[in-house]
ZAVOLO-94373 format. One record per residue: x, y, z of N, C-alpha, C, CB in turn. Coordinates in steps of 0.05 Angstrom, whole numbers, plus 5000, padded with zeros to 4 digits. Glycine has a CB too. Example, Ala and Ser with C-alpha at 12.3 -4.5 7.8 and 13.67 -1.06 7.14 Angstrom:
526448865156524649105156526449345156522649115181
525749555142527349795143525850015157528249885114
% end
This chain:
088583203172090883393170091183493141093483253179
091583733139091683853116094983753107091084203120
094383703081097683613071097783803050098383263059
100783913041101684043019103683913003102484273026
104583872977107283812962108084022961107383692937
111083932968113484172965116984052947114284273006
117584222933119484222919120984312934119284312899
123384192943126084222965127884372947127683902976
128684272928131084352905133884302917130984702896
135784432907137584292912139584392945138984312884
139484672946141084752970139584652994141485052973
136184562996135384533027137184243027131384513036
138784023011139183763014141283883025139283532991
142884123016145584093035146484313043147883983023
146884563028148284833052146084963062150285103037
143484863055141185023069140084833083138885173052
140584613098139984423107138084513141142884263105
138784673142137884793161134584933155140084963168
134785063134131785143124129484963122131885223098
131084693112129884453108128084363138132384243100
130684333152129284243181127384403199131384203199
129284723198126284863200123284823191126485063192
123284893165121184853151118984613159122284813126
120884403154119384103172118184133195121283883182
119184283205118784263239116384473242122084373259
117084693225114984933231111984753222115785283207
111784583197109184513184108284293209109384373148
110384133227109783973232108484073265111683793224
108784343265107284483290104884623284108984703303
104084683260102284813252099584563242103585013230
101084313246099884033237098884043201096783983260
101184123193100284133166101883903153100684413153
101583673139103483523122105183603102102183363111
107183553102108883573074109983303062111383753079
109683313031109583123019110583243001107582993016
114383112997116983182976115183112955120082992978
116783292930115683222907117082902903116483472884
115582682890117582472886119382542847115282122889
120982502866123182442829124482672825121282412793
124182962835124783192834126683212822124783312853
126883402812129383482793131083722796128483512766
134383812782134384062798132684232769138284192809
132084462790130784682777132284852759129684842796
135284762752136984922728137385212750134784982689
137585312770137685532788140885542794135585482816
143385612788142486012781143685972749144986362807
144585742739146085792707145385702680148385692706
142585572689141785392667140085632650139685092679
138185792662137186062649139286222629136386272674
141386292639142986372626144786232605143786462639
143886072601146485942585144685742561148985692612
142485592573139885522549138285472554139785342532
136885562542134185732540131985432549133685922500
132585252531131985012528131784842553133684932511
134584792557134284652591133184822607136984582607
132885082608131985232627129285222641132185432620
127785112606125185172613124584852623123285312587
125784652607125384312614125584202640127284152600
127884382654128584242681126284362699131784322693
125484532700121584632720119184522711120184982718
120384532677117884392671115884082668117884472654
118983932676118983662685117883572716121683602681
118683792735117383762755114983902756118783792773
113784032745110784052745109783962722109784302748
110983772710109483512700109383272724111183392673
110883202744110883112762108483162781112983152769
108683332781106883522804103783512794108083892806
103583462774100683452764099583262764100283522742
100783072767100382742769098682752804104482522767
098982992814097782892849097383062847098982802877
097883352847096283572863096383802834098283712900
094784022856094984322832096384542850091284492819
098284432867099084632884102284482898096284712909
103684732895106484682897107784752911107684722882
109284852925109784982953113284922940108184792989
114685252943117385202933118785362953117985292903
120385372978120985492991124685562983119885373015
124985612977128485692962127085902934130985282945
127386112942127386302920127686252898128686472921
129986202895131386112859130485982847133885982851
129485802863127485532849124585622849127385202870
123585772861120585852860121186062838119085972892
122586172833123786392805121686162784128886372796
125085962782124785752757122185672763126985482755
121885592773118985402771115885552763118485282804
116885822776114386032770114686092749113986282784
116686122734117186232698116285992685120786312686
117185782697115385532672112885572682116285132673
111985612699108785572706107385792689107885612741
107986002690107386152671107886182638107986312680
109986112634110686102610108685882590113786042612
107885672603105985462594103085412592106485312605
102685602615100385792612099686002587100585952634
101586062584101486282565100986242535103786402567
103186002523103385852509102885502507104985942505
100685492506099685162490100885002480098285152469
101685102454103484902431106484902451103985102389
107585062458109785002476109584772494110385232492
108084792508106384492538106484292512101384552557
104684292491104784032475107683912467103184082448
109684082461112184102455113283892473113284372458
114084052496114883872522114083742524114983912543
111983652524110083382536111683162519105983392527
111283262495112283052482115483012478111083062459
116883182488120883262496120383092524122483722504
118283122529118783002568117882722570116383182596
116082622549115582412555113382432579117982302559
111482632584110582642606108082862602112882702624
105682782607103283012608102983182631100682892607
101883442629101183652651098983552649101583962648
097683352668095383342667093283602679095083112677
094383692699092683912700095084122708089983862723
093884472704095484602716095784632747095184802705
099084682753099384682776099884972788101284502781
099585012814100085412818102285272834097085702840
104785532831106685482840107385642867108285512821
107385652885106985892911109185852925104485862933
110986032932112786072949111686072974114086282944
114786023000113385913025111386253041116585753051
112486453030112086693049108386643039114287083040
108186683011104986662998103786403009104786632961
104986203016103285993034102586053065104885723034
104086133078105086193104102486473104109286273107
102486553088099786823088097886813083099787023075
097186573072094186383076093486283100093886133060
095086283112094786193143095886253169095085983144
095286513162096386693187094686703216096487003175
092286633214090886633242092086363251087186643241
092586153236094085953254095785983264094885773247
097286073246099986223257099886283287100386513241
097886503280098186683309096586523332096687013307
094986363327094386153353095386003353092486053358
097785893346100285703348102885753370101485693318
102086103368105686213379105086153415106786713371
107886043412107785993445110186093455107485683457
111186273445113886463453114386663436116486323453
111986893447111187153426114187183429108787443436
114887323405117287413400117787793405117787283369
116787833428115588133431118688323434113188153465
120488263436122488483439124088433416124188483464
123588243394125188253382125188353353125888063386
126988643342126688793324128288693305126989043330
126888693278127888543257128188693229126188313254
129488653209129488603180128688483164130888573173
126488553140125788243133126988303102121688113135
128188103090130388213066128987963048134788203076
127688053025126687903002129187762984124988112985
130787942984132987972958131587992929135087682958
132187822915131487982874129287742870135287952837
129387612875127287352863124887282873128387082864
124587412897121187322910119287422901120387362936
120487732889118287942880118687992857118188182893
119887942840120988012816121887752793123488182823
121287842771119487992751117187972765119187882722
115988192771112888242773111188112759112088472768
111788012730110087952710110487622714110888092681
111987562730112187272738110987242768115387182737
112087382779110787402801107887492822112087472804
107787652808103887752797104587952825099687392800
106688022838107688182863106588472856111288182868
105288582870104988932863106589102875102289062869
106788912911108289172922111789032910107689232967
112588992885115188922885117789082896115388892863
117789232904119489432922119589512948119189632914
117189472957117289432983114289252989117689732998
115788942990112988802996113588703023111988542975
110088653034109888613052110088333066108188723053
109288143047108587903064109587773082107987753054
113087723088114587723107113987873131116587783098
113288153129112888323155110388253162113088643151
108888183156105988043164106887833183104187903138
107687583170108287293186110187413210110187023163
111587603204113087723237111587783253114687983239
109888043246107988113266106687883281105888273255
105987673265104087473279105687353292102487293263
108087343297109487153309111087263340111487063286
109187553338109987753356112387973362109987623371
114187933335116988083331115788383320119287893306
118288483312117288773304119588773276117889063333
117588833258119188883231119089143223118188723209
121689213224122589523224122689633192125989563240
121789793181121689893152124590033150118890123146
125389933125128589933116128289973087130489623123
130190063069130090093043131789963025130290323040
132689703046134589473027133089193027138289413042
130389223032128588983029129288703001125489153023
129688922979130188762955133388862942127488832932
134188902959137288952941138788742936139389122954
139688712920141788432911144288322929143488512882
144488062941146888082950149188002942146888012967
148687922907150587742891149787472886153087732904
148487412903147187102901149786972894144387052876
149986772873152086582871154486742864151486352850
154186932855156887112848159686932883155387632853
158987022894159186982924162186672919154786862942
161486452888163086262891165586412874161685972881
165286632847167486662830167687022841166686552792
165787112845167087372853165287522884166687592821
167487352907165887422931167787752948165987082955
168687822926170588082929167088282927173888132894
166288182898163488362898161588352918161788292876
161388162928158988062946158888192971159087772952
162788132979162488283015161588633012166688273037
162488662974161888962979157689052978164089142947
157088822972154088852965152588782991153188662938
153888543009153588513036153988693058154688353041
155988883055156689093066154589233070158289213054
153889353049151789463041148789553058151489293024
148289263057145289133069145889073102144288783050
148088953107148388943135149189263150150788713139
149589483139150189703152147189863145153189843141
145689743126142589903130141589753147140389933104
141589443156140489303172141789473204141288963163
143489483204143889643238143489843235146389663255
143090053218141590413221138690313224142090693186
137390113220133990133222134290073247131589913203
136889943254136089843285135789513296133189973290
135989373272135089133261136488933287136189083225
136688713302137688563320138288283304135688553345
137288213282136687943270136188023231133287783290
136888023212135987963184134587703175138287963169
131787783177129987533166130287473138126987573169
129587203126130387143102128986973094132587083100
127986783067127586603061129586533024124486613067
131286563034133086483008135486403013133586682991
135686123014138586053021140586083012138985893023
141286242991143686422978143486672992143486472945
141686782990141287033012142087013040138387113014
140986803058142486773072145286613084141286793077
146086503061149286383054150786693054149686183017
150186923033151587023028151887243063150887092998
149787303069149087483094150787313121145087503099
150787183119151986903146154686923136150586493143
156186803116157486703109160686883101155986573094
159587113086160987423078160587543105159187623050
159887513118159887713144162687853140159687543177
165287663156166887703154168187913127167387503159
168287813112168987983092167788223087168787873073
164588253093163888473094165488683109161788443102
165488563138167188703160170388813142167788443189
171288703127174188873122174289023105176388743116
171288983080171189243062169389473072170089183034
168689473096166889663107168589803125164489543120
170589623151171789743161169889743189172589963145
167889653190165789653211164789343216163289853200
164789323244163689023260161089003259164488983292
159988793239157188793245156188583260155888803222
155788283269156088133272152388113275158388083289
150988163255149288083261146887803238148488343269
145787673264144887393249142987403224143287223268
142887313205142287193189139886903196144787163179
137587063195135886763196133686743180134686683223
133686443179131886303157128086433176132985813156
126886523155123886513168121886323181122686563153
122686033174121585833183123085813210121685603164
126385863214127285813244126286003258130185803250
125086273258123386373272121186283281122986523263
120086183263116886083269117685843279114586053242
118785753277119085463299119585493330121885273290
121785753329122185873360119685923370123786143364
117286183347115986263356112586073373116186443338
113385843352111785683356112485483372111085623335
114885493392114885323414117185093409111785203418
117984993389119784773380121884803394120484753352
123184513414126284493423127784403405126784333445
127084453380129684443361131384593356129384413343
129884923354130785103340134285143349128685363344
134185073374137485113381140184923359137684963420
138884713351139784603328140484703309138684473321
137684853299138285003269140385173270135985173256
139985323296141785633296145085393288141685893341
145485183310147885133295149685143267147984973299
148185203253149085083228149785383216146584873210
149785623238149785913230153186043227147886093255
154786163215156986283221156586423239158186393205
154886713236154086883263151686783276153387193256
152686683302150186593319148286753330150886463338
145086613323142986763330142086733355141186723315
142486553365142386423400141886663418145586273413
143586813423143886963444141087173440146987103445
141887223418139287483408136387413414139087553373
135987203402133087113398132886973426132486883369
133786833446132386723464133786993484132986373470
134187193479133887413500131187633486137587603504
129387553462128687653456125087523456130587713440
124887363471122587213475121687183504122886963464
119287173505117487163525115786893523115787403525
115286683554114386473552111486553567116286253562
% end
C-alpha cells in the first residue's frame, strides 16, 4: 500500500473536523495510507505572518524539519497551512544560510528537502484511480469549484500558472462524474478569518460568491479550505439579509465528494456537521 505523510493543522482537529474524516475515508478507499505528521505544530495560519516575521517562518519550518526525518513529501490539505508551509519550503530553498540559521534556532536538521503539495496537487497524480474507484458516478450533479486566495496564490509560491482560473479541482470532478460549471468567482476572497472580528464584511463578500454560484447554475460549492468553507456554510444566513436573496446552497469539502463518489456509508455523517445541508442534493444527484 502506498502510504503518504500529511500535516492536519489545526482546524481539521476541530471546526473542520469533518474534512478530516472525509479525507481519511476518501485515502482509505483509494487504499492509500496516511501517516499524521508526529509532533506537528500549528502552522502560525492566519496571524503569525502578519504580526512576526520570525515565528512565521519557525512555526512551518519546524515541521518540515520534522518531516524530513521520514519522508520528502508532505501532503497539506487546509489551504492556510499549505500557504505557510509552502512559503517556508520555498523560502529555504532559496536561502541556505537562513536553513543553517533555523537549524540551529530549532534545534533540529532538514535532513533532506521536503515538497510540500496540497491535497487537489496530490489527488491529480492520481486521477485514473480516482476514476476506477467511483462507484456512484456523480452524473447530474452541477457544481462550483471555489479555490479562494491561498491555493493558487502567490504564484511565486505556488509555481500555479493558471492562478485565476485553475483547473485542478474541475479535473478531480469530472472524474468523479459531476459537472463543473465555469464561473468567475473561482478565487475571490471570502474574508477568511475576518468572518471572527468583522463578519458584517464577510456576509457581504459571501453574498457575493453565493449569488455567482446560482447564476452559473451551481447545485453544491466545492471547496478544499476550511475557512472557505466555514465562512460559505456558516454566513449563509447573513449573507441572505445583506443580499435580500435566499440562497441556501451547500458548501462541501472535496474529499466528502469523493467519498460519496467513491462509494463510502459515511458520507451521510460528514454532511452532518453542515449548517446548509448537502443530503438532499447530492444523493438526488447520483447514480448507482
Amino acid at each position: 500500500m502506498t502510504r503518504v505523510t500529511y500535516y492536519p493543522g489545526c482546524s481539521l482537529e476541530s471546526t473542520a473536523r469533518e474534512y478530516k474524516q472525509s479525507m481519511v475515508e476518501t485515502f482509505r478507499l483509494l487504499d492509500i495510507g496516511l501517516v499524521e505528521l508526529e509532533d506537528w505544530n500549528c502552522c502560525g495560519a492566519t496571524s503569525a505572518h502578519s504580526l512576526d516575521g520570525d515565528l512565521a517562518l519557525g512555526l512551518p519550518a519546524r515541521n518540515l524539519a520534522l518531516a524530513s526525518a521520514t519522508t520528502d513529501l508532505m501532503v497539506v490539505p487546509c489551504a492556510a497551512c499549505y500557504s505557510r508551509q509552502k512559503t517556508a519550503e520555498v523560502l529555504l530553498d532559496e536561502n541556505p544560510a537562513l536553513k543553517l540559521e533555523l537549524e540551529r534556532n530549532l534545534g533540529r536538521s532538514f535532513e533532506h528537502p521536503v515538497s510540500v503539495k496540497n491535497i487537489l496537487d496530490f489527488f491529480l497524480g492520481h486521477l485514473e484511480l480516482i476514476r476506477s474507484r467511483v462507484q456512484r458516478p456523480l452524473s447530474e450533479l452541477k457544481v462550483v469549484c471555489y479555490y479562494g486566495c491561498l491555493l493558487t496564490r502567490p504564484p511565486k509560491i505556488t509555481g500555479e500558472t493558471s492562478y485565476e482560473d485553475p483547473q485542478g479541482m474541475d479535473e478531480i470532478v469530472q472524474a468523479l462524474g459531476a459537472i463543473p460549471l465555469p464561473w468567475s468567482y473561482k478565487t475571490e476572497c471570502c474574508g477568511g478569518s475576518h468572518s471572527i472580528a468583522r463578519a458584517d464584511l464577510v456576509h457581504v463578500l459571501v453574498s457575493k460568491i453565493l449569488a455567482m454560484a446560482r447564476e452559473a447554475g451551481a447545485q453544491a460549492i466545492v471547496t478544499a479550505c476550511p475557512l472557505c468553507q466555514m465562512n460559505l456554510d456558516t454566513r449563509q444566513r447573513g449573507a441572505e439579509r445583506v443580499s435580500g436573496e435566499e440562497f441556501n446552497i451547500p458548501a462541501i469539502y472535496i474529499t466528502e465528494l469523493m467519498s460519496l463518489a467513491l462509494g463510502s456509508p459515511k458520507t451521510g455523517e460528514f454532511f452532518k456537521g453542515h449548517f446548509v445541508s448537502p443530503g438532499k442534493i447530492l444523493d438526488s444527484s447520483t447514480t448507482v
